[in-house]
Backbone atoms as SQL, in Angstrom:
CREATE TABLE atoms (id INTEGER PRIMARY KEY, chain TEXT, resi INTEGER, resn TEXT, atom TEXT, x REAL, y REAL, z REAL);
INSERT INTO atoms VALUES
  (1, 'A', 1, 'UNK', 'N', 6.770, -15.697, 20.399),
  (2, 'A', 1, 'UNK', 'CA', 7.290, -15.568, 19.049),
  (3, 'A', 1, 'UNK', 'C', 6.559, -14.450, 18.319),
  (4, 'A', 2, 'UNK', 'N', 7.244, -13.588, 17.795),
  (5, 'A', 2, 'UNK', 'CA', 6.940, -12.385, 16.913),
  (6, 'A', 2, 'UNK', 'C', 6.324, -12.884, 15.749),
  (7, 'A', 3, 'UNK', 'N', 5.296, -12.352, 15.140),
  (8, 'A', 3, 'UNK', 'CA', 4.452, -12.830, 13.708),
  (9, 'A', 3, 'UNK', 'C', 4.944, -11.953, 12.760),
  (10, 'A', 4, 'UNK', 'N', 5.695, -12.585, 11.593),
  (11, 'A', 4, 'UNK', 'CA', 6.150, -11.932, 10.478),
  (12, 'A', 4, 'UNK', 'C', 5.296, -11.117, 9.658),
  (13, 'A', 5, 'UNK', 'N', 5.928, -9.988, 10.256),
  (14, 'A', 5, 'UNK', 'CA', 5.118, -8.507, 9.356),
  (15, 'A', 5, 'UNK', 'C', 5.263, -8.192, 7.810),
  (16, 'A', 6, 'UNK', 'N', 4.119, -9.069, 7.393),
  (17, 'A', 6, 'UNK', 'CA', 4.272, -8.884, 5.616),
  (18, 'A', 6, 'UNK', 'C', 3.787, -7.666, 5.346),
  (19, 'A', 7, 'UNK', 'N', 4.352, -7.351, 3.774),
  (20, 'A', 7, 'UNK', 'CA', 3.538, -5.981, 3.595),
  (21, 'A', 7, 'UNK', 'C', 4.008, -6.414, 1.802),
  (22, 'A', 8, 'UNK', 'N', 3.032, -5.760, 1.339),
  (23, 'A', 8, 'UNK', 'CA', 2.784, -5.997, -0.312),
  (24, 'A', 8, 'UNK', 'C', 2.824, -4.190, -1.011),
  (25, 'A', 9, 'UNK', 'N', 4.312, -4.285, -1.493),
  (26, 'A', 9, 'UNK', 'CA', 3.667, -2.906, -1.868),
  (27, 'A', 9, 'UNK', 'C', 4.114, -2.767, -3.463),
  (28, 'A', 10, 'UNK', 'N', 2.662, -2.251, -4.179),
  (29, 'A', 10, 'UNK', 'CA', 2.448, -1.892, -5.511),
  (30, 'A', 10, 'UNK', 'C', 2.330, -0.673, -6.023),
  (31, 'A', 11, 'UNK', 'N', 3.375, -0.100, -7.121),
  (32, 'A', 11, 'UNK', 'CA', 3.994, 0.452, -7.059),
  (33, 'A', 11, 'UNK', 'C', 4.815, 0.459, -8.532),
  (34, 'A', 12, 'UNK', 'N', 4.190, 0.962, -9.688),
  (35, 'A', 12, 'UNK', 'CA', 4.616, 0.964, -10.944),
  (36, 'A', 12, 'UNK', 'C', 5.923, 1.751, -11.497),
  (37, 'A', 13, 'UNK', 'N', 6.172, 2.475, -10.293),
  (38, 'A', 13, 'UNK', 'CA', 7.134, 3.651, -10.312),
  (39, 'A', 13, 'UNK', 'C', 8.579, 2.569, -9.875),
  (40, 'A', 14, 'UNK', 'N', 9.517, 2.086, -10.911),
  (41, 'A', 14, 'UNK', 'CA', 10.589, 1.180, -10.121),
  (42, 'A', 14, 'UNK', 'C', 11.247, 1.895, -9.062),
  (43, 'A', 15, 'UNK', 'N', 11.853, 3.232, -9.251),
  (44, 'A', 15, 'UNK', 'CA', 12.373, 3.769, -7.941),
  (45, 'A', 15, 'UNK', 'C', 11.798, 3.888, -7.214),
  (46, 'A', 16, 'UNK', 'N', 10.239, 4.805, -7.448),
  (47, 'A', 16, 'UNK', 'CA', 9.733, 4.609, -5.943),
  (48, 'A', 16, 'UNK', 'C', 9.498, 3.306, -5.176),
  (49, 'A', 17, 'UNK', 'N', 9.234, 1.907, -6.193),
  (50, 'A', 17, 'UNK', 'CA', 9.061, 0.540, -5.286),
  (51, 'A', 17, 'UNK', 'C', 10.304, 0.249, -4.742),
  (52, 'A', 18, 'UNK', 'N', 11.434, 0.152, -5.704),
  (53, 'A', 18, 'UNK', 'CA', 12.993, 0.073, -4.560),
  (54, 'A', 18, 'UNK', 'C', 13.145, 0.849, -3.893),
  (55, 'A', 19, 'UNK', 'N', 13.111, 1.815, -3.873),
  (56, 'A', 19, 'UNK', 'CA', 13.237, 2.568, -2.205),
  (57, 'A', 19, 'UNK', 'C', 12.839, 2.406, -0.950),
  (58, 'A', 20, 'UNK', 'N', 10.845, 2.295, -1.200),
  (59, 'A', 20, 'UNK', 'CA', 10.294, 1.914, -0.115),
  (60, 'A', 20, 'UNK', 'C', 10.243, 0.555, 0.146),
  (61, 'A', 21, 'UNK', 'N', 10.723, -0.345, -1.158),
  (62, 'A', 21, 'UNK', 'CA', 10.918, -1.863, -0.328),
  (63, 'A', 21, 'UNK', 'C', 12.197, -1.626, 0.438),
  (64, 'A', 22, 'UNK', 'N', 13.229, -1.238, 0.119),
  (65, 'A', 22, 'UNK', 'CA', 14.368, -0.774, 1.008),
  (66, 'A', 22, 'UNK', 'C', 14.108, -0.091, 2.042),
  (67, 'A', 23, 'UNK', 'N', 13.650, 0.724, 2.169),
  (68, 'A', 23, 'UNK', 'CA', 12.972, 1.365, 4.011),
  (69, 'A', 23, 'UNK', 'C', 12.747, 0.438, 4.138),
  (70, 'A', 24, 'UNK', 'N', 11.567, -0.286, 3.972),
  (71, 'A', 24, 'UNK', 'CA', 10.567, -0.925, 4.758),
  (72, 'A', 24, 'UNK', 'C', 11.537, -2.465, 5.504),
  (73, 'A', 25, 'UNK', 'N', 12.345, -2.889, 4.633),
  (74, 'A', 25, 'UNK', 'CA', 12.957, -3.999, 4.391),
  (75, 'A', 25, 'UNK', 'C', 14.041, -3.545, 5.807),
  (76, 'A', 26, 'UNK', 'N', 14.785, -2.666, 5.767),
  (77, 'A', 26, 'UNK', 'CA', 15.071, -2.016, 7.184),
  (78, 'A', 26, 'UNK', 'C', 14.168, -1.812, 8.358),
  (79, 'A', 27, 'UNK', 'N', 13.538, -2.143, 8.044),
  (80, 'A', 27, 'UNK', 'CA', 12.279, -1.650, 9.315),
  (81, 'A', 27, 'UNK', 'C', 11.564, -2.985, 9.575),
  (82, 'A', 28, 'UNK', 'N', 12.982, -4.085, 9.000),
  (83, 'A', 28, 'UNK', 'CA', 12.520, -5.802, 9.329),
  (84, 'A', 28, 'UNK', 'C', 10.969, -5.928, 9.191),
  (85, 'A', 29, 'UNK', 'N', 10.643, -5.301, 8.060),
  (86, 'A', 29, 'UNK', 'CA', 9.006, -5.897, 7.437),
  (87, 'A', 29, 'UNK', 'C', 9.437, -7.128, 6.774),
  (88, 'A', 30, 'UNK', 'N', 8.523, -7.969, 6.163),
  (89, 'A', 30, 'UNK', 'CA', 8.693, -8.851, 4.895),
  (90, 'A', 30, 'UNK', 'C', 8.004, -8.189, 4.254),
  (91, 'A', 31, 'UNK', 'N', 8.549, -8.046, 2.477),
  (92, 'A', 31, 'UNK', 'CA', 8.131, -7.240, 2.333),
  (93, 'A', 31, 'UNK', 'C', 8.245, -7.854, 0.203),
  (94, 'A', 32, 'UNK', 'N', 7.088, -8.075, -0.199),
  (95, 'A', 32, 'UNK', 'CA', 6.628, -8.228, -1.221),
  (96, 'A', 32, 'UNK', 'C', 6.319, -7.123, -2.205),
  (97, 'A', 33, 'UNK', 'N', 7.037, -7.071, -3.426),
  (98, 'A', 33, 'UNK', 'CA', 6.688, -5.899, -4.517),
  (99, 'A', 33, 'UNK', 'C', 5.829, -6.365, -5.716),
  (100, 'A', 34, 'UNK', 'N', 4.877, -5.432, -6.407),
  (101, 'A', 34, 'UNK', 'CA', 4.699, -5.931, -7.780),
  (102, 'A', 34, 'UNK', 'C', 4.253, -4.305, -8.524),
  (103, 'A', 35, 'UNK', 'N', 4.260, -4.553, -9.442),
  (104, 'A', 35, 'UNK', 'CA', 4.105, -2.939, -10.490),
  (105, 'A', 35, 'UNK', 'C', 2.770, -2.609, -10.832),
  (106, 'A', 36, 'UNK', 'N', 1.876, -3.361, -10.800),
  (107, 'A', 36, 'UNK', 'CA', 0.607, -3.496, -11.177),
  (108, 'A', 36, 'UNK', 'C', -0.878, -4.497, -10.366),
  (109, 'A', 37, 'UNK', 'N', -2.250, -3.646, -10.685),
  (110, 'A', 37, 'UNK', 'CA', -2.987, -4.241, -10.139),
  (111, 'A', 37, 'UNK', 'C', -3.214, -5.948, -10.049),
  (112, 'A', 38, 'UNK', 'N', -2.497, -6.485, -11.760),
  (113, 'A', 38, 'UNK', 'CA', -3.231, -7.719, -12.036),
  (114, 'A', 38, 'UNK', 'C', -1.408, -8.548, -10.553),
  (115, 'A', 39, 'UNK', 'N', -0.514, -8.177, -10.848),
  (116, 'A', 39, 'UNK', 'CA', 0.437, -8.685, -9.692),
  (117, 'A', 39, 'UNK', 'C', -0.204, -8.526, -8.203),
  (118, 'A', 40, 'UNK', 'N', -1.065, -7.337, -7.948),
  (119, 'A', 40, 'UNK', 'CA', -1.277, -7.299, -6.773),
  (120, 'A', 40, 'UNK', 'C', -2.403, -8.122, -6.478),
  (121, 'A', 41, 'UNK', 'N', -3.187, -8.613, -7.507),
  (122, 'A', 41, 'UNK', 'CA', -4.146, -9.539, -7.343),
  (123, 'A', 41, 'UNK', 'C', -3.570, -11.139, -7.045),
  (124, 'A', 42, 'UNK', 'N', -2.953, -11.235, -8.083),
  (125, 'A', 42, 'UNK', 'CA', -1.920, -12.796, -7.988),
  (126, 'A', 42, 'UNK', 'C', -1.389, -12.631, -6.509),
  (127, 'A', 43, 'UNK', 'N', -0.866, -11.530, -5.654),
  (128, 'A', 43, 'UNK', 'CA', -0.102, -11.873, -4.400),
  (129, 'A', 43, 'UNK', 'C', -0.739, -12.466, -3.388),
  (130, 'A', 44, 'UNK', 'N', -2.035, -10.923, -3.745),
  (131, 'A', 44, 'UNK', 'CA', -2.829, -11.252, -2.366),
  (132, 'A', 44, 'UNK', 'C', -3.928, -12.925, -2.543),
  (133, 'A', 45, 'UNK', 'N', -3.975, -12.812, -3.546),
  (134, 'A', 45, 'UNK', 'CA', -4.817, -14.240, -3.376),
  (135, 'A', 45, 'UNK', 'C', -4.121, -16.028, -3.085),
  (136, 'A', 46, 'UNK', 'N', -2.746, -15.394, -3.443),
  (137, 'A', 46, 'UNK', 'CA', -1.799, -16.685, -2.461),
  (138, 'A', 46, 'UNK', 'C', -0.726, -16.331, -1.606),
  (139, 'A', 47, 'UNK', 'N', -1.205, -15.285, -0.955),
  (140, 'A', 47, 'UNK', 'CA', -0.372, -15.330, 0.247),
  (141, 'A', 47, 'UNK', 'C', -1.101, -14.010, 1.086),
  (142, 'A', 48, 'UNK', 'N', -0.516, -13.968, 2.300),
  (143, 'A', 48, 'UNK', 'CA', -1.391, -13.302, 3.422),
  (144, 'A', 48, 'UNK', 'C', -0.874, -12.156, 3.981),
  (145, 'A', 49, 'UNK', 'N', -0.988, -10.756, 3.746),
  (146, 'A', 49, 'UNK', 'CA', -0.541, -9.647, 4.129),
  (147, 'A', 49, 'UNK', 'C', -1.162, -9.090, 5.102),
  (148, 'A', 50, 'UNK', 'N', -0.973, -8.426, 6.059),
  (149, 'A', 50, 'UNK', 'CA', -1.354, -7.424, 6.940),
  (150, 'A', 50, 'UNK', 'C', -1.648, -6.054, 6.050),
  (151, 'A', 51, 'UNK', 'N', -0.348, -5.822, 5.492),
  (152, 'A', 51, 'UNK', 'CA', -0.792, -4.329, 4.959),
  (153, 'A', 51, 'UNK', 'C', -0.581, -3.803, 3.633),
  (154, 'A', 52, 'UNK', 'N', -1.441, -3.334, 2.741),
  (155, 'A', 52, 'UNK', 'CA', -0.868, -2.939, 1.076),
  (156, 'A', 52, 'UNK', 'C', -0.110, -1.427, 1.206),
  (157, 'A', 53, 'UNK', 'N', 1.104, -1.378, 0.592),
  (158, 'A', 53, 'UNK', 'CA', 0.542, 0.598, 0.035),
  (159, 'A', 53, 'UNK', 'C', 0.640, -0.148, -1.295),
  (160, 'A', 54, 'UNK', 'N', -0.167, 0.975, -1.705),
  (161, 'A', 54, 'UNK', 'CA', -0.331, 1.171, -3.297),
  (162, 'A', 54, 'UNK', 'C', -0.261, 2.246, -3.575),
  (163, 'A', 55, 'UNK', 'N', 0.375, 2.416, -4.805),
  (164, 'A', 55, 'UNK', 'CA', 0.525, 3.730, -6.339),
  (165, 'A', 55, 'UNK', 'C', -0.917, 4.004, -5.957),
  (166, 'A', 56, 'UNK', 'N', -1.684, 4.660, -6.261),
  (167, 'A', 56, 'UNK', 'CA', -2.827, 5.128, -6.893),
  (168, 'A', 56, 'UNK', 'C', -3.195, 5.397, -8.240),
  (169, 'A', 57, 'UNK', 'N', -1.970, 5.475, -8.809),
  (170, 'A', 57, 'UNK', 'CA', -1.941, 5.411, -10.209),
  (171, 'A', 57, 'UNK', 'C', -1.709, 4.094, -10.957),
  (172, 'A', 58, 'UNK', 'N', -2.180, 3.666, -10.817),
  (173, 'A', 58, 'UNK', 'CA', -1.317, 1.966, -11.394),
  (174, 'A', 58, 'UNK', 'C', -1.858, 2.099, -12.936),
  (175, 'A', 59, 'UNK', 'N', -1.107, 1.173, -13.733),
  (176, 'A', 59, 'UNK', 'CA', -1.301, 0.910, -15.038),
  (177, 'A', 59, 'UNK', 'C', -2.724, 0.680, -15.319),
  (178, 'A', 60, 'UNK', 'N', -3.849, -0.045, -14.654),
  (179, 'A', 60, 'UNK', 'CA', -4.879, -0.537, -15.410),
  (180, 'A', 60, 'UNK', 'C', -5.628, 0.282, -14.386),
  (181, 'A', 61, 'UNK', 'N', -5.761, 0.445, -13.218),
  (182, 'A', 61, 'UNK', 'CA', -7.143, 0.876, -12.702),
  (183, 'A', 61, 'UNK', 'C', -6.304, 2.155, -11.450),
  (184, 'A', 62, 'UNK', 'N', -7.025, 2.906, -11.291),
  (185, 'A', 62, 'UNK', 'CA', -7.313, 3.670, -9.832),
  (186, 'A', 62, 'UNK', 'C', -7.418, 2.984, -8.718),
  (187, 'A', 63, 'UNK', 'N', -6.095, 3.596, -8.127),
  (188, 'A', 63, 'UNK', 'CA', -5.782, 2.393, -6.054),
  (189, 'A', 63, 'UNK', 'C', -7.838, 2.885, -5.451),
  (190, 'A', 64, 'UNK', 'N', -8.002, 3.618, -5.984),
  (191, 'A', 64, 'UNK', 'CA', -9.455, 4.241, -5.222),
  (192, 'A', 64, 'UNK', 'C', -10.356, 3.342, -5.831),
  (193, 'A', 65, 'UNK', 'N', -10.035, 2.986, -6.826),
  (194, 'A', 65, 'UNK', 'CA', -11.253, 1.823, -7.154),
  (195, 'A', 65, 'UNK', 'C', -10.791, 0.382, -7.045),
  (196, 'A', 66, 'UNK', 'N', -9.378, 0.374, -7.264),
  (197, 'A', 66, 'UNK', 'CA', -9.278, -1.222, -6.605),
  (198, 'A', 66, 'UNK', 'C', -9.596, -1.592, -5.191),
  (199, 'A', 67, 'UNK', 'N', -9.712, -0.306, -4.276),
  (200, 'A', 67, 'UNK', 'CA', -9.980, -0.785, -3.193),
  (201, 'A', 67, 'UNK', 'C', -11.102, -1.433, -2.662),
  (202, 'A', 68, 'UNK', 'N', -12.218, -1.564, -3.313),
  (203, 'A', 68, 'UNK', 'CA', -13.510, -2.255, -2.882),
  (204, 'A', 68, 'UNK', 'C', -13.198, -4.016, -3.400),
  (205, 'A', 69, 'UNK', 'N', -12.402, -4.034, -4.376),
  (206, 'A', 69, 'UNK', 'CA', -12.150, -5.375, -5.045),
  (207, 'A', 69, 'UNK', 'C', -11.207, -5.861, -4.233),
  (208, 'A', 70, 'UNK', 'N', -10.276, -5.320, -3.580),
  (209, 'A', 70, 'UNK', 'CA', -9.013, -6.077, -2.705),
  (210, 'A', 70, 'UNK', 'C', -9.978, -6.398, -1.276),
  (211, 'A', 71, 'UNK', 'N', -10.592, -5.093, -0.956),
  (212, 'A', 71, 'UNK', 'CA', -11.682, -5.667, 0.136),
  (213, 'A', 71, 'UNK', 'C', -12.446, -6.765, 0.230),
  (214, 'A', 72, 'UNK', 'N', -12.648, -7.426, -1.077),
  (215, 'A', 72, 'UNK', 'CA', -13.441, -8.350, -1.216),
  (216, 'A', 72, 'UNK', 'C', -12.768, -9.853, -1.042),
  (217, 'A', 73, 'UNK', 'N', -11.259, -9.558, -1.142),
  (218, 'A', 73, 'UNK', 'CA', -10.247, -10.821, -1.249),
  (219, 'A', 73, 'UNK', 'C', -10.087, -10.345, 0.433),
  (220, 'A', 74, 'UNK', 'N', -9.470, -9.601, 0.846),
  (221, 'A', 74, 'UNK', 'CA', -9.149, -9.707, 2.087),
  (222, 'A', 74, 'UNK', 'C', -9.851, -8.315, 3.349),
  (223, 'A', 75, 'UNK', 'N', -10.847, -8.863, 3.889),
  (224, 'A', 75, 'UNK', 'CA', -11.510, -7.262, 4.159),
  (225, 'A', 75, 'UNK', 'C', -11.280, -6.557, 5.316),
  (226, 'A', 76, 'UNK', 'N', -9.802, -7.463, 6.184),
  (227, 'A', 76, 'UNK', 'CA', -8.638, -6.673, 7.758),
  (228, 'A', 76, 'UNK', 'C', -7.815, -6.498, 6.912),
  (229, 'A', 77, 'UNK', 'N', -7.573, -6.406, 5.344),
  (230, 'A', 77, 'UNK', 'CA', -6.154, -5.789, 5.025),
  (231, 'A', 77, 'UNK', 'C', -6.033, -4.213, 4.957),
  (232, 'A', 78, 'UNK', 'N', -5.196, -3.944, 5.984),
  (233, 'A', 78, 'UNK', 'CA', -4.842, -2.305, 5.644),
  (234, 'A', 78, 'UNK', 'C', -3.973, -2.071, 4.627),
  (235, 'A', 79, 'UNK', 'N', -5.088, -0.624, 4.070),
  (236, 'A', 79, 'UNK', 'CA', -4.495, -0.265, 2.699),
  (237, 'A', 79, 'UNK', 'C', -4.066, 1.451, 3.039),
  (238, 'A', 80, 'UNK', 'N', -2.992, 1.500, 2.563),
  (239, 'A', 80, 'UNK', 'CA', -2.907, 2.464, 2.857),
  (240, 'A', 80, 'UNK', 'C', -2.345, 3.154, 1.441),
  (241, 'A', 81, 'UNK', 'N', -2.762, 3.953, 0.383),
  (242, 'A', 81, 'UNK', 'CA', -2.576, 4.465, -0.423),
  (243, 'A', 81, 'UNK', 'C', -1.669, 5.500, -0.614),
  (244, 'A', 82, 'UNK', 'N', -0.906, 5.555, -2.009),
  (245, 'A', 82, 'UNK', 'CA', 0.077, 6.659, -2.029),
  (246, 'A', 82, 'UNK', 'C', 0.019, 7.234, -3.143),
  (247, 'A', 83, 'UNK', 'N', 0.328, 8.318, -3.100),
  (248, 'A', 83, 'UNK', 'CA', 0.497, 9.630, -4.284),
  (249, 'A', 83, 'UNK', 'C', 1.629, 9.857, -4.733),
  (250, 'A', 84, 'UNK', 'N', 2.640, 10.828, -5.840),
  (251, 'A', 84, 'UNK', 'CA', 3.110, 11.958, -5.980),
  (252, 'A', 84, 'UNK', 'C', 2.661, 13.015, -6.058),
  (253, 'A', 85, 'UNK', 'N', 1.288, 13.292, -6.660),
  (254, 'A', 85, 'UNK', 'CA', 0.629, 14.412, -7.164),
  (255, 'A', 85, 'UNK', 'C', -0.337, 14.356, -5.857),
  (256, 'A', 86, 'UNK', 'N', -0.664, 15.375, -5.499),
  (257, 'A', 86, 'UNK', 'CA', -2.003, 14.931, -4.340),
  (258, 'A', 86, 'UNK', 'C', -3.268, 16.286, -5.068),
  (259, 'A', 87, 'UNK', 'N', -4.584, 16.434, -5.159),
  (260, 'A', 87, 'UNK', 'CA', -5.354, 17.177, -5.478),
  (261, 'A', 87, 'UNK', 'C', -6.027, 16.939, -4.712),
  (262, 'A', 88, 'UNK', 'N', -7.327, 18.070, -4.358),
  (263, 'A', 88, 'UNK', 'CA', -8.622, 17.807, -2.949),
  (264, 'A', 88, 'UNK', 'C', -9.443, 16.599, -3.755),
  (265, 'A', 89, 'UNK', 'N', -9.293, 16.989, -5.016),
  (266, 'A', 89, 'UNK', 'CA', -10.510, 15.851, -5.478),
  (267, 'A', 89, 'UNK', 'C', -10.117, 14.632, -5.275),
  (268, 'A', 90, 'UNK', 'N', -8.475, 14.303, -5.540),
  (269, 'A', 90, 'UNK', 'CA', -8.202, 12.845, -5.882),
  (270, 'A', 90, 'UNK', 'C', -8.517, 12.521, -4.220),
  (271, 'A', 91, 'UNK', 'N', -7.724, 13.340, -3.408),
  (272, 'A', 91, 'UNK', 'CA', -7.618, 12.950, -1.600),
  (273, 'A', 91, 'UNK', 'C', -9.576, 12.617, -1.273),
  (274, 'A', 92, 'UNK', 'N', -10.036, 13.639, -1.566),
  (275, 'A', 92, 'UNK', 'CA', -11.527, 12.922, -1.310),
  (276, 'A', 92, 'UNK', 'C', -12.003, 11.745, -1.973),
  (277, 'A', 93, 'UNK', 'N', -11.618, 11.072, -3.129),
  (278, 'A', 93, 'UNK', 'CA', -12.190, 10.383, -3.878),
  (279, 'A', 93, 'UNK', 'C', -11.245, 8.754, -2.835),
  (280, 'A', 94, 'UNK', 'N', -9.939, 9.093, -2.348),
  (281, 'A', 94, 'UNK', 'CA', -9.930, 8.046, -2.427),
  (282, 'A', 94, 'UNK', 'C', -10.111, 7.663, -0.392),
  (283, 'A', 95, 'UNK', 'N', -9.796, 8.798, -0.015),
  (284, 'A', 95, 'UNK', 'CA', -10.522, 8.601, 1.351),
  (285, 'A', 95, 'UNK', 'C', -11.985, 8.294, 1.572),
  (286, 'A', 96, 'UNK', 'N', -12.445, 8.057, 0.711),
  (287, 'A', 96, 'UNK', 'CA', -14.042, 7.567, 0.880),
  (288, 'A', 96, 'UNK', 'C', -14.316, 6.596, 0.574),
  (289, 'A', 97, 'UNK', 'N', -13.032, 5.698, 0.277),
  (290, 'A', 97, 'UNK', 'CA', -13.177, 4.493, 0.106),
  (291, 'A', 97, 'UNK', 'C', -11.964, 3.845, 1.611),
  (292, 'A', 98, 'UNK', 'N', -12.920, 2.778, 1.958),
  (293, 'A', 98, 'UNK', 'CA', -11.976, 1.928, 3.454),
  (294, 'A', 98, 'UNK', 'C', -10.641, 1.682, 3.285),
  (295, 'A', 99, 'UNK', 'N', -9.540, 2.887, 3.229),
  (296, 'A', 99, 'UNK', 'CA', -8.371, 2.734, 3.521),
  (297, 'A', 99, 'UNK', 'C', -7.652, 3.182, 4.970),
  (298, 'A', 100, 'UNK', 'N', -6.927, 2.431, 5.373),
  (299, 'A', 100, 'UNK', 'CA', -6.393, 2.681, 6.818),
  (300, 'A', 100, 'UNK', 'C', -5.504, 4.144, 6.109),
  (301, 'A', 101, 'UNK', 'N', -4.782, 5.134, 5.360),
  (302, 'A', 101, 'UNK', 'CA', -3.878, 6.000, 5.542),
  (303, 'A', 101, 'UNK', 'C', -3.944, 6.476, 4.296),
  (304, 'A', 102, 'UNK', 'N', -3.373, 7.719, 3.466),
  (305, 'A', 102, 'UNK', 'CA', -3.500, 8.302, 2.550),
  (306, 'A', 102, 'UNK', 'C', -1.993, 9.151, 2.543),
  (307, 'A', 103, 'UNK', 'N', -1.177, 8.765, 1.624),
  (308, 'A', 103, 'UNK', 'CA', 0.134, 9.052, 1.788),
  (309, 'A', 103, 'UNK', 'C', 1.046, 9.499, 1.043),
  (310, 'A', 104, 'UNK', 'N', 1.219, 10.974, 1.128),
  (311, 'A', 104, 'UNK', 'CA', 1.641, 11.601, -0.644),
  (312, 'A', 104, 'UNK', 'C', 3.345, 11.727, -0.654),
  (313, 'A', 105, 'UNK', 'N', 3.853, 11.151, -1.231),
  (314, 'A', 105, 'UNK', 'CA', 5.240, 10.526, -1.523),
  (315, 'A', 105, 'UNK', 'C', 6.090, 11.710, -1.174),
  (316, 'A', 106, 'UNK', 'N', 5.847, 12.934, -1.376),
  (317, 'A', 106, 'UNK', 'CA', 6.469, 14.364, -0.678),
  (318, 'A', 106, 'UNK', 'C', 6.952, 14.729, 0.529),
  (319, 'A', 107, 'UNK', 'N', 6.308, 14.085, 1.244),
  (320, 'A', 107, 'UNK', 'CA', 6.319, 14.497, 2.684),
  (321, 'A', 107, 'UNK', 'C', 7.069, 13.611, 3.566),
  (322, 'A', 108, 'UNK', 'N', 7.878, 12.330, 3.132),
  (323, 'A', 108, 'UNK', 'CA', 9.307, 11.779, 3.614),
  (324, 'A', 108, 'UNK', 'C', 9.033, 10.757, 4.157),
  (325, 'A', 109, 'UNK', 'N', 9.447, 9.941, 4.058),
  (326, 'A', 109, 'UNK', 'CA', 9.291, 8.740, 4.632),
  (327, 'A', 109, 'UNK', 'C', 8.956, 8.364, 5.980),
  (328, 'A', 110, 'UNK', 'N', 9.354, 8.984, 6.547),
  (329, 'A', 110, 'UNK', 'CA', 9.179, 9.210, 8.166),
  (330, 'A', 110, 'UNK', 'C', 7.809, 8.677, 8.441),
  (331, 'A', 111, 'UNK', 'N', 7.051, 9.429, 8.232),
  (332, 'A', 111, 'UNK', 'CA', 5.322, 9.574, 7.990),
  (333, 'A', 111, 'UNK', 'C', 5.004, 8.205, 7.225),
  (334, 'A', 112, 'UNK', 'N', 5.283, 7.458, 6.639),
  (335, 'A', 112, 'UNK', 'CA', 4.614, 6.023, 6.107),
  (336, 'A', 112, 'UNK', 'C', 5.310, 4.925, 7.043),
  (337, 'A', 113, 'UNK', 'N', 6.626, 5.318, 7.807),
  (338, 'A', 113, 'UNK', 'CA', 6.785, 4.146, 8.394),
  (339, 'A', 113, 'UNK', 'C', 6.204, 4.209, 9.784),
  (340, 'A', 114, 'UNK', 'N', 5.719, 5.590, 10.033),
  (341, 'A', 114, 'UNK', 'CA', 5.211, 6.008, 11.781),
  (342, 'A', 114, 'UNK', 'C', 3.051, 4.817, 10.862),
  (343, 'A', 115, 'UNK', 'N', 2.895, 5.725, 9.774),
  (344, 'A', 115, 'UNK', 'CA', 1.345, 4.760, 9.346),
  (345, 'A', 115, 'UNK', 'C', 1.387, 3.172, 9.307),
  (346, 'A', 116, 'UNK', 'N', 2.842, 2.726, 9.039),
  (347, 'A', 116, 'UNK', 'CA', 2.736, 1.207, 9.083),
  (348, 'A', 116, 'UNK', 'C', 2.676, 0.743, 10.260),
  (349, 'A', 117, 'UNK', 'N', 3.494, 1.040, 10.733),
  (350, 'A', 117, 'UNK', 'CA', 3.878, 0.707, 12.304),
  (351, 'A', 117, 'UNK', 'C', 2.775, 1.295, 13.238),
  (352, 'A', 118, 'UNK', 'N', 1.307, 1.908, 12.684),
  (353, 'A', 118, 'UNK', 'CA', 0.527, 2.053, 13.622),
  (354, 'A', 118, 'UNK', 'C', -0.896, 0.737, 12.767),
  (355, 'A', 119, 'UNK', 'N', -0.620, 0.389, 11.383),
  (356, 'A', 119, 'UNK', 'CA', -1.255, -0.361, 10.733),
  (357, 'A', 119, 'UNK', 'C', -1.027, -1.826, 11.727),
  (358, 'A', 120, 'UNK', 'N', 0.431, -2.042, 11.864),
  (359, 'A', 120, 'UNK', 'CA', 0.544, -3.775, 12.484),
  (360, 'A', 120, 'UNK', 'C', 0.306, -3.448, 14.289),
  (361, 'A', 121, 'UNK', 'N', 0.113, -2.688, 14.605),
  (362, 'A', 121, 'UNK', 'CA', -0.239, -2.316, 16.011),
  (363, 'A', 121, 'UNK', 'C', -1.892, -2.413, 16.599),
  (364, 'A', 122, 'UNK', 'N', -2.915, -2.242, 15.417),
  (365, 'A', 122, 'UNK', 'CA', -4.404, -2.816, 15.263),
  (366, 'A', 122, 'UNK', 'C', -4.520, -4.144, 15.159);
């Protein structure tokens, strides 16, 4: 029996979250949305994901600094972070924190579902 591939993705941008819950939702994930850090806190602490993407921009905090706090709720969850804007500073700031992928919304979908699908493969 196959283990249901959850994925939580946060994501303040409504089109960009319907879209990629729609890929992903094609790509027979289960697949959980919320707009903000304090939703992504409520998910992950009652229920069990394999993998986040997140905005990096979210309403209350930086995906680069929530990531030590989600580590702390779940510390095998792959996170794999996303952009529109990408800069060297923001890409260093948030690759130096334990995320499985770094993923700037430009470059097509292709590329986040080849990073998920190598996320549930670990």
């Amino acid at each position: 029996m196959e283990i249901e591939k959850r994925i939580l993705l946060i994501d303040p941008h409504d089109q960009d979250r319907e879209t990629l819950a729609s890929i992903l939702q094609e790509e027979n994930y289960k697949v959980e949305t919320g707009k903000n850090f304090k939703e992504a806190l409520e998910k992950l602490t009652n229920c069990c994901f394999h993998c986040l993407v997140m905005e990096v921009n979210l309403p209350e905090i930086k995906g680069y600094d929530a990531v030590p706090i989600i580590k702390s709720i779940d510390p095998n969850l792959k996170i794999i972070i996303t952009t529109r804007k990408n800069s060297r500073q923001l890409e260093a700031k948030v690759r130096s924190q334990e995320i499985f992928y770094y993923f700037i919304k430009s470059f097509g979908h292709d590329e986040l579902k080849l990073a998920i699908r190598n996320a549930f493969s670990q």
